[in-house]
N, C-alpha and C positions, 0 to 999 in steps of 0.2 A: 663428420659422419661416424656414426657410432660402430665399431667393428660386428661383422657375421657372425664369423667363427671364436669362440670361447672352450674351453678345456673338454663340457660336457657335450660337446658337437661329434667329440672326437673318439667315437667309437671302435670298440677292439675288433677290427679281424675287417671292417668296412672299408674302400680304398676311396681316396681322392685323385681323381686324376690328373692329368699333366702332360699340357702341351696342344697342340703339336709345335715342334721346333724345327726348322730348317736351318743346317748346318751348313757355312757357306766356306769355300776357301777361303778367302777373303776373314774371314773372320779367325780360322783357323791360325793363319799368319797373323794376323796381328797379335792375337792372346799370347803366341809363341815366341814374336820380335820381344814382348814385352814383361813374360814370365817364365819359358822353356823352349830355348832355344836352340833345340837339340835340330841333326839337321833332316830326318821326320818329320819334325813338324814346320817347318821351314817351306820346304818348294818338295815337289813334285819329283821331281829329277833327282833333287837329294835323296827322297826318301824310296826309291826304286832298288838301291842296293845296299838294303837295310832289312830286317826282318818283317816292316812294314810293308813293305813295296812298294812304296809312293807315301803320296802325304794324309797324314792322318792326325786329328788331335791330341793335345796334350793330356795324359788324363785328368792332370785338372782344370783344365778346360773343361774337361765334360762333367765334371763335380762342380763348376761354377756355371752351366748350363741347366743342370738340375736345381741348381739354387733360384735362377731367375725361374723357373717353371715352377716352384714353389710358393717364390714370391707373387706369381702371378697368380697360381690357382686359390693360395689359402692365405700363405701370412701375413703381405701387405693390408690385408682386411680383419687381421685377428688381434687380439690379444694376446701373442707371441712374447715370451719375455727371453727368448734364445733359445740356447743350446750348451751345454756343459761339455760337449765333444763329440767324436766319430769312433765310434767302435769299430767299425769295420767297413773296408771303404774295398771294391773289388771291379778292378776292370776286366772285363772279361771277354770284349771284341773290340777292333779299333772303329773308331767314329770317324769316319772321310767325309768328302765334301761330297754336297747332296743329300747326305743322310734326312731323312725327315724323323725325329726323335717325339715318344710319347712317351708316357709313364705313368707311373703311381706311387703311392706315399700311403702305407699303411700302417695302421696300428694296431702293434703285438701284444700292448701291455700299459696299465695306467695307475697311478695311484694318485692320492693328494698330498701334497708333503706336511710334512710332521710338524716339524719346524715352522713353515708358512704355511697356514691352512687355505691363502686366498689365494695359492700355486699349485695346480697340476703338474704329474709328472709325464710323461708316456715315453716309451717305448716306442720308434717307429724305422719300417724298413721301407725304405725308395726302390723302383726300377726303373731303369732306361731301356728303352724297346724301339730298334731302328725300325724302317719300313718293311725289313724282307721275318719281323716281327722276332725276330734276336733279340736277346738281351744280352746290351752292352755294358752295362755299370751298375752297381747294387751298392748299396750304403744304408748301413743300422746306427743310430745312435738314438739319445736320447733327446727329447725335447721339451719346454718349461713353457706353460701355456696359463695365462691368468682366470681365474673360475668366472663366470658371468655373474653367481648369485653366492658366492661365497660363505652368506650365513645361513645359507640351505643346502648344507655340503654333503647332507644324506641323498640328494639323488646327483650327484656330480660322478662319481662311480658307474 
């Protein structure tokens, strides 16, 4: 199947969305048996007398939940060629179980690289948005998208 989404898809300032995700305890504890096993995000009881109050995600767990809701909305279907890193990654409410999580992925800023003209650059900022419409988690970096039509690089811009 030939990918959707290509560089020129990805317009500035337009959002794709993402989700809905239902956060499960169960889910919670495994990601945390297996990569932060702090004891928040372990059980319920542990994390009641913690600044948590119970149990809550790890937040990268919810940086790797936002990745599967990416993979789902856009890049599994794109022309993705990664990501060079995370500029800024920010938790900023905790994620419990039941959470129903949405979001979006927008882009701030594009160019086409210099060096590889058949690579897009952009610029793009995420939000995670639980049910009581909080925002839990925000993350900017930048991301390398392959051009659909590359030797027509005047309208890829």
């Amino acid at each position: 199947m030939k990918p959707i989404f290509a560089y020129e898809d990805f317009i500035v300032g337009k959002a794709i969305l993402l989700g809905p995700y239902e956060v499960t305890s169960e889910a919670i504890i495994a990601f945390a048996e297996e990569f932060d096993p702090q004891p928040f995000h372990l059980s319920e009881e542990e994390g009641r007398d913690t600044l948590a109050g119970g149990l809550i995600a790890s937040g990268w767990h919810s940086c790797s939940i936002l990745m599967r809701m990416m993979c789902d909305a856009y890049l599994n279907n794109s022309l993705s060629q990664g990501a060079p890193g995370i500029d800024e990654v920010k938790w900023l409410k905790p994620i419990r179980p039941g959470d129903v999580l949405k979001g979006s992925s927008t882009v701030t800023a594009k160019r086409i690289s210099r060096s590889r003209p058949e690579l897009g650059i952009f610029k793009i900022r995420h939000e995670l948005i639980n049910q009581h419409d909080e925002t839990v988690l925000t993350i900017v970096n930048s991301g390398m998208m392959g051009l659909r039509n590359p030797a027509n690089r005047g309208d890829a811009e």
